[in-house]
Backbone as JSON Lines, residues from 0, in Angstrom:
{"i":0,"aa":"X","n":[93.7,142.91,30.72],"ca":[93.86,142.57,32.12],"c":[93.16,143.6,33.03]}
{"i":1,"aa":"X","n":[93.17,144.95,32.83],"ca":[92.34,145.76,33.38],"c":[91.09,145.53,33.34]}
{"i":2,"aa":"X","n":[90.32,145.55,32.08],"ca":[88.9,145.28,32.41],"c":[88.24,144.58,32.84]}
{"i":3,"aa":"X","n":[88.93,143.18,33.83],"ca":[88.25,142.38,34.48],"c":[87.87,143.47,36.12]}
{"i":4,"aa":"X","n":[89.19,144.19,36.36],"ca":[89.21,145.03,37.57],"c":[88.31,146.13,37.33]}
{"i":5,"aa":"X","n":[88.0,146.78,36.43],"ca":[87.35,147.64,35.84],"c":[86.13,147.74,36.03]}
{"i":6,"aa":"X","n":[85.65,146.48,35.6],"ca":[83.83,146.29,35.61],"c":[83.87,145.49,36.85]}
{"i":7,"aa":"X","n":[84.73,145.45,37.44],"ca":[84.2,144.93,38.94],"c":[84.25,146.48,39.81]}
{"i":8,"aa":"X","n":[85.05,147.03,39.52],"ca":[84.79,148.33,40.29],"c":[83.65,149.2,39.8]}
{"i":9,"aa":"X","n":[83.16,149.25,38.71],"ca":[81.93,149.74,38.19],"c":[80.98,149.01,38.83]}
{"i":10,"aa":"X","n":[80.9,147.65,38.79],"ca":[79.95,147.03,39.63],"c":[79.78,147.21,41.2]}
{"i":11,"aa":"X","n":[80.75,147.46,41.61],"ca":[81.01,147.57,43.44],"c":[80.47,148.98,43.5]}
{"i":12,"aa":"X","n":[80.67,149.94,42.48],"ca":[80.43,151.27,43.02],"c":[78.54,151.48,42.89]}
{"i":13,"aa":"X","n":[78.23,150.58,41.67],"ca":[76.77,150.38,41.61],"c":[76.18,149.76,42.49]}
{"i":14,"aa":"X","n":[76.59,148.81,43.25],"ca":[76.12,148.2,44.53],"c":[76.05,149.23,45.88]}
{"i":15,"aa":"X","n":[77.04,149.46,45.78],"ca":[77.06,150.6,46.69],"c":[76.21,151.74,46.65]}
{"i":16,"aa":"X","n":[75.47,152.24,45.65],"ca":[74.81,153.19,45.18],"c":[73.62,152.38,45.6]}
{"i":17,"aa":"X","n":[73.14,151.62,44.81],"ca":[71.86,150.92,45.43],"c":[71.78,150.3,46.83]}
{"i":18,"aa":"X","n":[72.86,150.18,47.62],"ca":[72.59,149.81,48.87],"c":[71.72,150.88,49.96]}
{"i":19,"aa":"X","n":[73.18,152.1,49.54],"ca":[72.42,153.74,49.87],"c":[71.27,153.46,49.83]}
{"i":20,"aa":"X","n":[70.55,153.77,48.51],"ca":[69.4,154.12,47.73],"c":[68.34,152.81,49.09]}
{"i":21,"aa":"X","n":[68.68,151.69,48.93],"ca":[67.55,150.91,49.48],"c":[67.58,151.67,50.74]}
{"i":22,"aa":"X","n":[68.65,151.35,51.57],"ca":[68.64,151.7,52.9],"c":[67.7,153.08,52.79]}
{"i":23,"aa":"X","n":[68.0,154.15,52.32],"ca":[67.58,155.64,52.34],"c":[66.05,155.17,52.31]}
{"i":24,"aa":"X","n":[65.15,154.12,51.14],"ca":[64.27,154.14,51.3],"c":[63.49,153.25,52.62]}
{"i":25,"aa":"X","n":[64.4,152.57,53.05],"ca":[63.81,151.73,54.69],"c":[63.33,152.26,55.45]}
{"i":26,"aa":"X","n":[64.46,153.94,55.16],"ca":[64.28,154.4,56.68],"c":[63.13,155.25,56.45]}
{"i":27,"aa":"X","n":[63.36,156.25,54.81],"ca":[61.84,156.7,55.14],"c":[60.66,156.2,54.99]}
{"i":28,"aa":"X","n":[60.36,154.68,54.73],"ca":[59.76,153.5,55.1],"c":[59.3,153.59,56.24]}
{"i":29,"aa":"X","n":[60.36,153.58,57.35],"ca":[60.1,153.4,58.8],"c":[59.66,154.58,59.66]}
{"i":30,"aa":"X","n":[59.93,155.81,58.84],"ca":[59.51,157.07,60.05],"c":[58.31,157.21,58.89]}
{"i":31,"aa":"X","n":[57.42,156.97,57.86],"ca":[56.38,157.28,57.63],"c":[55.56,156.14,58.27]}
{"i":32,"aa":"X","n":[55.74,155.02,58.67],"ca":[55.27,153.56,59.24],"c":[55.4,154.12,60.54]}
{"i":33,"aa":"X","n":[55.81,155.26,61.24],"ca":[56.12,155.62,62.89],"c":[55.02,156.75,62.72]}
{"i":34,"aa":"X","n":[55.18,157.86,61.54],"ca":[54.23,158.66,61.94],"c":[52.85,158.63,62.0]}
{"i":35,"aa":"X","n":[52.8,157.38,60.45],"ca":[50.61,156.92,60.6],"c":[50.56,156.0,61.85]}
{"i":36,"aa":"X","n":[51.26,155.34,62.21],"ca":[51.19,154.6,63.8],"c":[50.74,155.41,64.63]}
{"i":37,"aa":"X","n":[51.35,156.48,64.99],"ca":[51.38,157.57,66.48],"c":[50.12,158.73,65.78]}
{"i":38,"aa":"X","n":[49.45,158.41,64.34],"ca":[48.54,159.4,64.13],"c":[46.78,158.37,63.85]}
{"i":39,"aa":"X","n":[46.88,156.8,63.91],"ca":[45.92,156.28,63.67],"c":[45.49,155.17,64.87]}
{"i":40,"aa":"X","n":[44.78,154.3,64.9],"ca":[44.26,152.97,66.09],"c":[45.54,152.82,66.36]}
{"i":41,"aa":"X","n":[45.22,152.53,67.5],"ca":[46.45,151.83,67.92],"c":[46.21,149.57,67.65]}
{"i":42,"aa":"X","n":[47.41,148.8,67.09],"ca":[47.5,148.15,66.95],"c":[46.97,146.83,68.48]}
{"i":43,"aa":"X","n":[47.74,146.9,69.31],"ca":[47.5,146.13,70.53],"c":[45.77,146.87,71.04]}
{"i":44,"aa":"X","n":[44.94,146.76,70.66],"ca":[43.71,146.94,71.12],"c":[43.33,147.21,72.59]}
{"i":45,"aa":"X","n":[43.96,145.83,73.56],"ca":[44.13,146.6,74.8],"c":[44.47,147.34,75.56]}
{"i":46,"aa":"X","n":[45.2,148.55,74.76],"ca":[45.86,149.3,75.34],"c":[44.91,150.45,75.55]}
{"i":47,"aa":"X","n":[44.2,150.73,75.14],"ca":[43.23,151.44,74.9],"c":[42.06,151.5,76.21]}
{"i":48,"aa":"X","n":[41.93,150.01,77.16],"ca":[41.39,150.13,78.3],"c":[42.21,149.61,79.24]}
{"i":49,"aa":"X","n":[44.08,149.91,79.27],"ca":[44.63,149.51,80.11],"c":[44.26,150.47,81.66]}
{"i":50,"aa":"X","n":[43.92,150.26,82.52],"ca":[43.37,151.11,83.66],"c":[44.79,151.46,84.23]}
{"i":51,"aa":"X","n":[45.0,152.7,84.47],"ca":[46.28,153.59,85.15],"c":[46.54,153.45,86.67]}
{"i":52,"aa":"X","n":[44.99,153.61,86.62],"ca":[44.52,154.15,88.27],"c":[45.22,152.96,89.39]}
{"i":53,"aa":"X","n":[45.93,152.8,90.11],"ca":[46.44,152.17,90.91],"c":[47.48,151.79,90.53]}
{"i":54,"aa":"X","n":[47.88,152.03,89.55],"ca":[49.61,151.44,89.44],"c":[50.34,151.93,90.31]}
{"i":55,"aa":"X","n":[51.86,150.85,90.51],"ca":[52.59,151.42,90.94],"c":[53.81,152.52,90.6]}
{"i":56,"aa":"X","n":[53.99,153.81,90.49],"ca":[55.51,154.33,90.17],"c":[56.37,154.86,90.97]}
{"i":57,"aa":"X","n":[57.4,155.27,90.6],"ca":[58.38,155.72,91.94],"c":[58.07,156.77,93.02]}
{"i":58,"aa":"X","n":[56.71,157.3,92.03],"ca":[56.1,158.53,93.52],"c":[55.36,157.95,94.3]}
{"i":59,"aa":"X","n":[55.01,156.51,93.58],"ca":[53.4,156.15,94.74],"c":[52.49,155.64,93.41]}
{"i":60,"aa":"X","n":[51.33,155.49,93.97],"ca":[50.32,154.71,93.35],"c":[49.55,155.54,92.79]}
{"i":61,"aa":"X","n":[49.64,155.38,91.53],"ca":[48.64,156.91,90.61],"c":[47.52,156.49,91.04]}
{"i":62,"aa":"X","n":[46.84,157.8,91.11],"ca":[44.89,158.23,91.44],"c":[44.87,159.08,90.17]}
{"i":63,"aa":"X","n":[43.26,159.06,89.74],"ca":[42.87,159.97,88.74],"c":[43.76,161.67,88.76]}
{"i":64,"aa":"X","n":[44.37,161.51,87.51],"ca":[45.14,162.62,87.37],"c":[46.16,163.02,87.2]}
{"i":65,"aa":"X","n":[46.65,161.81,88.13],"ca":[48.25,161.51,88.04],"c":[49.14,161.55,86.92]}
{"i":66,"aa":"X","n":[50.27,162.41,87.0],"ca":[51.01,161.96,85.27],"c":[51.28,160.56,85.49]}
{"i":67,"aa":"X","n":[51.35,159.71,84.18],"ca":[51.68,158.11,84.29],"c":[53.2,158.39,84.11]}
{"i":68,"aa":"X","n":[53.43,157.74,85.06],"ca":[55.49,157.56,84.79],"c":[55.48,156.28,83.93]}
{"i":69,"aa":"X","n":[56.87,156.55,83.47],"ca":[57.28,155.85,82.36],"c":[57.49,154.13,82.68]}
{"i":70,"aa":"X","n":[57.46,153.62,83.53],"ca":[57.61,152.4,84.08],"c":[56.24,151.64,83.81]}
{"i":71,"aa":"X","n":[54.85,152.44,83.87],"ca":[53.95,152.06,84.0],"c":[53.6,150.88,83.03]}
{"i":72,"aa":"X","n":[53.96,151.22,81.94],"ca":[54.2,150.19,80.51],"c":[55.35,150.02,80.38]}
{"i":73,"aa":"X","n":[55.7,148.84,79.99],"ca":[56.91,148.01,79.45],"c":[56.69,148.18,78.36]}
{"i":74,"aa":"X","n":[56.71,146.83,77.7],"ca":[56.62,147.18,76.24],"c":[56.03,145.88,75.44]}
{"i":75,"aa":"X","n":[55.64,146.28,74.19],"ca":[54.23,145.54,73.47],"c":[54.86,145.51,72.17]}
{"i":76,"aa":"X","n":[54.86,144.24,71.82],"ca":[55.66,144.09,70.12],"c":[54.89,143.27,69.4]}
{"i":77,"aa":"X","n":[54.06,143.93,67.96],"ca":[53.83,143.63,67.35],"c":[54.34,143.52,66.52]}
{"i":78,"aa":"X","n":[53.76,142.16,65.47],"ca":[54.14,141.67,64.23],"c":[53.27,141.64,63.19]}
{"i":79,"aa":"X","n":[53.48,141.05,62.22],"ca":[52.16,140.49,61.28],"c":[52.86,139.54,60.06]}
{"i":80,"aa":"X","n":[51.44,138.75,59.55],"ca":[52.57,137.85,58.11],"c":[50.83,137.48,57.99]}
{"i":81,"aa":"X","n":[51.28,137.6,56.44],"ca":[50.03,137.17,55.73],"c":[48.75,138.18,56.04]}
{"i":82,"aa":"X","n":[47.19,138.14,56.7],"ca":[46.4,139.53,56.71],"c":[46.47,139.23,58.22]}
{"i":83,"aa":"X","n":[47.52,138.73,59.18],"ca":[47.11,138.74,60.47],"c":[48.35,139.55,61.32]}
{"i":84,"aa":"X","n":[48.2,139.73,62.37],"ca":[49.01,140.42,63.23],"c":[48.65,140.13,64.66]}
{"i":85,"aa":"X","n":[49.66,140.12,65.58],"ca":[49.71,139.57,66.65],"c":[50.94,140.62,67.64]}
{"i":86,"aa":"X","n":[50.16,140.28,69.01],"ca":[51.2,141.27,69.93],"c":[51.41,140.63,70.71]}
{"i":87,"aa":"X","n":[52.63,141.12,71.35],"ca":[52.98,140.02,72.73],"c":[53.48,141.1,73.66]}
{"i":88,"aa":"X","n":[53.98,140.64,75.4],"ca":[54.41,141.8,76.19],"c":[56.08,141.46,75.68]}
{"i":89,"aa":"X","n":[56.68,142.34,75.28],"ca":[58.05,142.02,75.56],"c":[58.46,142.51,76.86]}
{"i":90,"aa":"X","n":[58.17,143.54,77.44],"ca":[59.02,143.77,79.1],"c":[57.38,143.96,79.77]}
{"i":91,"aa":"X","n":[57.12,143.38,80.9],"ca":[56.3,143.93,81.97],"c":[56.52,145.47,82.44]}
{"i":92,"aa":"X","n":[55.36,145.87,83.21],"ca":[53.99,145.25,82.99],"c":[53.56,145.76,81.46]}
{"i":93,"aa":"X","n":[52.77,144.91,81.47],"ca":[51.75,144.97,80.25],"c":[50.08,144.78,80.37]}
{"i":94,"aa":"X","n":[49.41,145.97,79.66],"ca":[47.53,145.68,79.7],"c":[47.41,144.06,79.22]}
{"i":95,"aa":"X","n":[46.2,143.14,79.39],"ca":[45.61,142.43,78.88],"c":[45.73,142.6,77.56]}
{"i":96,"aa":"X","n":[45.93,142.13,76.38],"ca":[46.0,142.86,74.95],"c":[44.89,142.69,73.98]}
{"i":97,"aa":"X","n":[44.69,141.41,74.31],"ca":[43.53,141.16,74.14],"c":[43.96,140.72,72.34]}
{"i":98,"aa":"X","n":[43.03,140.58,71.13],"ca":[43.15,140.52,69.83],"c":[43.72,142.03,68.92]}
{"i":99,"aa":"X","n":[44.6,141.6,68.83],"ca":[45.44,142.88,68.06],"c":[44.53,143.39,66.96]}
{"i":100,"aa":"X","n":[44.52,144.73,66.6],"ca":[43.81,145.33,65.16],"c":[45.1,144.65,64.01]}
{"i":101,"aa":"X","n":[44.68,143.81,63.5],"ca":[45.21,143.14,62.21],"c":[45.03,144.43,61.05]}
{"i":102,"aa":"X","n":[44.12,145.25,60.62],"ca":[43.26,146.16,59.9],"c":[44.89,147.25,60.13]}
{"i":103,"aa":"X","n":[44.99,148.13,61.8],"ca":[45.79,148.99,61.96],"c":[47.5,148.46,61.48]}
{"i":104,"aa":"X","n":[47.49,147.08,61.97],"ca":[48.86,146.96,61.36],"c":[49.32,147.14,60.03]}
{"i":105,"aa":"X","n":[48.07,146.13,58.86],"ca":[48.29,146.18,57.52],"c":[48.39,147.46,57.07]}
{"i":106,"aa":"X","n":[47.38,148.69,57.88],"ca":[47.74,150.06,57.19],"c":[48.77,150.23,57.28]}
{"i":107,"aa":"X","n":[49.51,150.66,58.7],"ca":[50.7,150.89,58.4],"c":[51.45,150.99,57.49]}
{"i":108,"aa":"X","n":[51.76,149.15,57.32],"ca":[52.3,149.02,56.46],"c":[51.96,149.11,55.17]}
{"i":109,"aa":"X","n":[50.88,148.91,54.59],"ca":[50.8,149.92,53.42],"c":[51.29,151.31,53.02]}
{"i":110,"aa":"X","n":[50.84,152.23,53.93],"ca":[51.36,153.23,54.5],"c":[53.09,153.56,54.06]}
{"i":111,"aa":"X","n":[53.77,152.23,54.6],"ca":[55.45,152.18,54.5],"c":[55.75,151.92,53.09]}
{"i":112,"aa":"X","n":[55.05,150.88,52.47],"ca":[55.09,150.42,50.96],"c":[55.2,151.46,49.78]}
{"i":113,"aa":"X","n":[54.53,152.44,50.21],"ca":[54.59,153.96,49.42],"c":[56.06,154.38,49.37]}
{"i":114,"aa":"X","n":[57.09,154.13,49.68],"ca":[58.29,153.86,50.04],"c":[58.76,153.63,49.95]}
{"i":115,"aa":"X","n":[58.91,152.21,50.48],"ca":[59.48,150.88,50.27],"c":[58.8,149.75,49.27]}
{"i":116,"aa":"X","n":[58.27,149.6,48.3],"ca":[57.16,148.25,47.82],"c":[57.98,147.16,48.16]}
{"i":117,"aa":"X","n":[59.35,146.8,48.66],"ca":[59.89,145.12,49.16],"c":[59.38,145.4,50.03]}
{"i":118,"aa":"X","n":[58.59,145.51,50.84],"ca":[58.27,145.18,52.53],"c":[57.26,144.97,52.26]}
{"i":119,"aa":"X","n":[57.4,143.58,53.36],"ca":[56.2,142.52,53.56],"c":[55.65,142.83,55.16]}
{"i":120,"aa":"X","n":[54.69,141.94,55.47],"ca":[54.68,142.37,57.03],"c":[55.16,141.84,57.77]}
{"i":121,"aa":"X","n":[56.09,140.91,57.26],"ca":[56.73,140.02,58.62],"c":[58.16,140.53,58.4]}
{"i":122,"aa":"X","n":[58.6,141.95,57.66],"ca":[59.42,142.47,57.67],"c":[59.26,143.68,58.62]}
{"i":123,"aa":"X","n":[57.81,143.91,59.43],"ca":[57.98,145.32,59.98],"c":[57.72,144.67,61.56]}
{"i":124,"aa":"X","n":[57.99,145.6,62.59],"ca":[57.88,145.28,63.68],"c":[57.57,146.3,64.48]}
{"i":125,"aa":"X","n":[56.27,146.62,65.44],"ca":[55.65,147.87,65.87],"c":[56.15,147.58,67.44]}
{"i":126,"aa":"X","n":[56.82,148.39,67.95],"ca":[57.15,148.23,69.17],"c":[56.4,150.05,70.18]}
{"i":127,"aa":"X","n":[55.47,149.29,71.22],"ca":[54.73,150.54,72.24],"c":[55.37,150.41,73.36]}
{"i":128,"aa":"X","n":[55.89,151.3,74.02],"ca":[56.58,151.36,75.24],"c":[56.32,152.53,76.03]}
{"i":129,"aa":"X","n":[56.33,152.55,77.28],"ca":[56.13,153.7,78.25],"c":[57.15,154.66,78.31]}
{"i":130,"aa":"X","n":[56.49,156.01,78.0],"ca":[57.24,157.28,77.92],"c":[57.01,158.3,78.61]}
{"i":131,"aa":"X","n":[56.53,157.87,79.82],"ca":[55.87,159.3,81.25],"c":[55.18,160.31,80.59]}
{"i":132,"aa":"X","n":[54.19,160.06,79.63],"ca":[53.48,160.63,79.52],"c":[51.91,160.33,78.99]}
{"i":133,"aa":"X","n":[51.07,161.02,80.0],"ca":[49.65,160.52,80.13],"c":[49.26,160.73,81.49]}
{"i":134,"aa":"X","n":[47.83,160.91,81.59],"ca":[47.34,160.99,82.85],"c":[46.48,159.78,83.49]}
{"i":135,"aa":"X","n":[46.43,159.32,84.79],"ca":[45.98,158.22,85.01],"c":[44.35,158.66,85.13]}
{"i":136,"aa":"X","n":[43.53,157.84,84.39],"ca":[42.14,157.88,84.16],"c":[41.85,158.66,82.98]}
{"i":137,"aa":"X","n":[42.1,159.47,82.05],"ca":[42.46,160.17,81.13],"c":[40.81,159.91,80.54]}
{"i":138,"aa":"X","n":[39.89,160.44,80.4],"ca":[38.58,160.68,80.3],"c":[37.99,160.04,78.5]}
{"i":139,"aa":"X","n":[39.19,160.53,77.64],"ca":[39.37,160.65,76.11],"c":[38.54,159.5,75.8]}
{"i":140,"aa":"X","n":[37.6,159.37,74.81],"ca":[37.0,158.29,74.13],"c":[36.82,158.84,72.79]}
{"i":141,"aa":"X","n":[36.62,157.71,71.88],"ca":[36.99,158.04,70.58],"c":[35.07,158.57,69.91]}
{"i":142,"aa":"X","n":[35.2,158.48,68.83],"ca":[33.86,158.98,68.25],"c":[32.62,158.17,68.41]}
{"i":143,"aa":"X","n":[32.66,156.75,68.82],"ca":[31.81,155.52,69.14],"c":[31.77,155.62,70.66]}
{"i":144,"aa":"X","n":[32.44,156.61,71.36],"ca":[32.31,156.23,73.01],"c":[33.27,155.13,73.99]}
{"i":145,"aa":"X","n":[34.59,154.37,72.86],"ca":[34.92,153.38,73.07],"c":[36.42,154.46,73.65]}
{"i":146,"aa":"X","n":[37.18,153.84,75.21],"ca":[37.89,154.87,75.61],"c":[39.15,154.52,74.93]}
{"i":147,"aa":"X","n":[40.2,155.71,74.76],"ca":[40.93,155.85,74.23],"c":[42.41,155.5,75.25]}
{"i":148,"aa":"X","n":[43.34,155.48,74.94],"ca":[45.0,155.13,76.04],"c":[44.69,156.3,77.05]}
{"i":149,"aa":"X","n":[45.28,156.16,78.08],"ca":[45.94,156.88,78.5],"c":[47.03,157.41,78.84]}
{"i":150,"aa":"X","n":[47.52,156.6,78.35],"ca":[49.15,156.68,78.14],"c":[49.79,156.7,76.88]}
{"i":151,"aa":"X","n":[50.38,157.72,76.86],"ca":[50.46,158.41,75.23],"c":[52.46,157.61,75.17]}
{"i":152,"aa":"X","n":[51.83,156.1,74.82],"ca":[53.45,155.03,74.72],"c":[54.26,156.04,73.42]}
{"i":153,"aa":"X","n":[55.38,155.54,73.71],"ca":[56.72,155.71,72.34],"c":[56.1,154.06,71.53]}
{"i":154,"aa":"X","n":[56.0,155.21,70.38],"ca":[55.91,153.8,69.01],"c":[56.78,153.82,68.44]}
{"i":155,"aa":"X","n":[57.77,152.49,68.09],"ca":[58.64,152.41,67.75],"c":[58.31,151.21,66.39]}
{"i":156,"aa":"X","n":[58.48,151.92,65.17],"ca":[58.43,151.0,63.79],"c":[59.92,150.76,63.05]}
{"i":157,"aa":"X","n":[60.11,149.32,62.82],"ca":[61.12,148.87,62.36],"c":[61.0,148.09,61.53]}
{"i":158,"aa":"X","n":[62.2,148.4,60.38],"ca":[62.09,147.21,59.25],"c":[63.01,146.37,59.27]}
{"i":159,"aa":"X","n":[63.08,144.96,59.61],"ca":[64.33,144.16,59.32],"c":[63.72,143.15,58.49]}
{"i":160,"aa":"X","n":[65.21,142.25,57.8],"ca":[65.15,140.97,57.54],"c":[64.76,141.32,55.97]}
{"i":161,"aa":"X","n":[65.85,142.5,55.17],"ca":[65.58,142.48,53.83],"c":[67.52,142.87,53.32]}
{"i":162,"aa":"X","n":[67.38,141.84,52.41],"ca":[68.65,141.79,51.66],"c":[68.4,142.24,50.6]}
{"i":163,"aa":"X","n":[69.5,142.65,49.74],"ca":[69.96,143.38,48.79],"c":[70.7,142.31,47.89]}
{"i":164,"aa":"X","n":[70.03,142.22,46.83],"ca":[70.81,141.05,45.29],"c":[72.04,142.2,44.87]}
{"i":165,"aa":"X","n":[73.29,141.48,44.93],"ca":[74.37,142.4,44.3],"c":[74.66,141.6,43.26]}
{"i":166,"aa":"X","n":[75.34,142.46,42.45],"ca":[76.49,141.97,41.08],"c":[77.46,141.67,41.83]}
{"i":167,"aa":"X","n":[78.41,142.28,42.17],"ca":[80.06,142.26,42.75],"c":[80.03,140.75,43.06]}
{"i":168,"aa":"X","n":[78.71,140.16,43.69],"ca":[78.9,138.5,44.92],"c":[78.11,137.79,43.52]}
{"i":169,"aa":"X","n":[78.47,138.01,42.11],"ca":[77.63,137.73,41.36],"c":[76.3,136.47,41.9]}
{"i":170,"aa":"X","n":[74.97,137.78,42.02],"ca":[74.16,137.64,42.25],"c":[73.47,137.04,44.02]}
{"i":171,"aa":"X","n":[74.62,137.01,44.59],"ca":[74.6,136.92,46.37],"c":[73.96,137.96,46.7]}
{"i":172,"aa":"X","n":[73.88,137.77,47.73],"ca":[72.89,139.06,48.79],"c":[73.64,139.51,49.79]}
{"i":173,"aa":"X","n":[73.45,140.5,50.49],"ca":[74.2,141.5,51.39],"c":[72.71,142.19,52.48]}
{"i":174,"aa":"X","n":[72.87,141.71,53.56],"ca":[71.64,141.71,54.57],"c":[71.78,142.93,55.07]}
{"i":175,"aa":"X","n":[70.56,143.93,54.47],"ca":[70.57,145.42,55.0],"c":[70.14,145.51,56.52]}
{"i":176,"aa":"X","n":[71.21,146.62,57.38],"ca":[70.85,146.23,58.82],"c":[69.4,146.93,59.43]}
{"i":177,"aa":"X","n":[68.71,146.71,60.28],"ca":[67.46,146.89,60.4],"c":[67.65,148.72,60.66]}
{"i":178,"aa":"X","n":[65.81,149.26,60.23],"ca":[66.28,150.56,60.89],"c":[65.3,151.09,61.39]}
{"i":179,"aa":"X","n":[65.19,152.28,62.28],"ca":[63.77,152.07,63.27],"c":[63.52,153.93,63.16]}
{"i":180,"aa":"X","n":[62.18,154.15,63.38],"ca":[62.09,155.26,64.14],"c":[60.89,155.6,64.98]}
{"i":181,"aa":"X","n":[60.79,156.2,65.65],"ca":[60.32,156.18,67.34],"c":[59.51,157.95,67.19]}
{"i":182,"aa":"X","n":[57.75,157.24,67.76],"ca":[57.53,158.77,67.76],"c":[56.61,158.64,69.28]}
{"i":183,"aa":"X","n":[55.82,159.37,69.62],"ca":[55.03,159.68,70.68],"c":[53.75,159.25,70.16]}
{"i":184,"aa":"X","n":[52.74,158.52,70.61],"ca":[51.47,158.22,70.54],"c":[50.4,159.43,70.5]}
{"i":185,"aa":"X","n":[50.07,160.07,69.42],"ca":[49.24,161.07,69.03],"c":[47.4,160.82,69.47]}
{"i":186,"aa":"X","n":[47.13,160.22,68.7],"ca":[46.09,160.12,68.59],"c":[45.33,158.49,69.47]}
{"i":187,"aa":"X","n":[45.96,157.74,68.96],"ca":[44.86,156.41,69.23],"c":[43.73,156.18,68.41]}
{"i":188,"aa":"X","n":[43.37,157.01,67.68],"ca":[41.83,156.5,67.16],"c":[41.78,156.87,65.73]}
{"i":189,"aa":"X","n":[42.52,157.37,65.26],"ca":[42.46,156.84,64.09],"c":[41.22,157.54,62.8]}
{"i":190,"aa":"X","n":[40.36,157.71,63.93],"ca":[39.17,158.54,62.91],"c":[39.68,159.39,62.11]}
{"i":191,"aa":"X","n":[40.14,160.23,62.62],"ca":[40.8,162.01,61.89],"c":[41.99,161.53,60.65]}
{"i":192,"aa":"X","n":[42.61,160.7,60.57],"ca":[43.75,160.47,60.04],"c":[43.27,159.37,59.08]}
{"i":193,"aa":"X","n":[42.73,158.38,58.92],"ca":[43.03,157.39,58.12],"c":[42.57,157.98,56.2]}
């Protein structure tokens, strides 16, 4: 009569161990998927010639020089599935975006796979948002002459939408909750790093 309780608690405590274990690897999944983000291209392409110069922020209307306040960008969420990737504005304002780098997303996530190998790309989600920092007109162009942000956004990489096969629910799943981490926009270009 015990060993039915027995090997279910052996099993629950092994589930539990591998839940850890996955989760532990999501997350450092997600802050190595945050740090080649904020160290390579940036994904939304237009961000790169979003123009500063006349926005509005709570001091007034930036001129060349200006720090960019954090309002200036909303926020930009990329996705991907299959070799494509796509961005949209989630909060105004937002640059023109123009055709997303499909190329910068898949690294990434390659990048995360070192990690994680269950993650697909319609499991990761690249979120750019305004973080008051950058100067309006910001001169920076990359090694081709092509200009670089000026607004150095918070990148925010997240993994959701991956379950875990348990024993205990013989052979059910248990939906690991998403997990994110958030860095400062380094570079933009990608040359030096890839």
């Amino acid at each position: 009569m015990v060993l039915p309780l027995a090997l279910l608690l052996m099993f629950g405590l092994f589930d539990v161990g591998r839940y850890a274990w996955t989760l532990g690897q999501l997350e450092k999944a997600a802050q190595m998927g945050a740090r080649y983000a904020v160290a390579t291209a940036v994904v939304p392409n237009g961000l790169n010639t979003y123009e500063t110069i006349g926005l509005s922020c709570p001091g007034g209307v930036l001129e060349a020089g200006d720090r960019i306040c954090r309002e200036a960008l909303g926020a930009i969420r990329c996705t991907g599935s299959g070799s494509s990737a796509s961005c949209a504005c989630a909060r105004t304002p937002c640059p023109d975006l123009g055709t997303a780098n499909s190329a910068a997303f898949h690294n990434i996530v390659a990048r995360m796979r070192v990690s994680s190998p269950v993650l697909r790309a319609d499991n990761v989600t690249i979120t750019y948002s305004g973080s008051g920092i950058g100067y309006a007109g910001d001169p920076a162009v990359d090694d081709a002459g092509d200009p670089l942000s000026d607004i150095a956004p918070l990148v925010t990489v997240e993994v959701h939408g991956i379950s875990l096969r348990t024993l205990t629910l013989f052979g059910g799943t248990v939906a690991l909750p998403p997990v994110r981490s958030t860095l400062t926009l380094e570079d933009g270009d990608g040359a030096k790093a890839t």
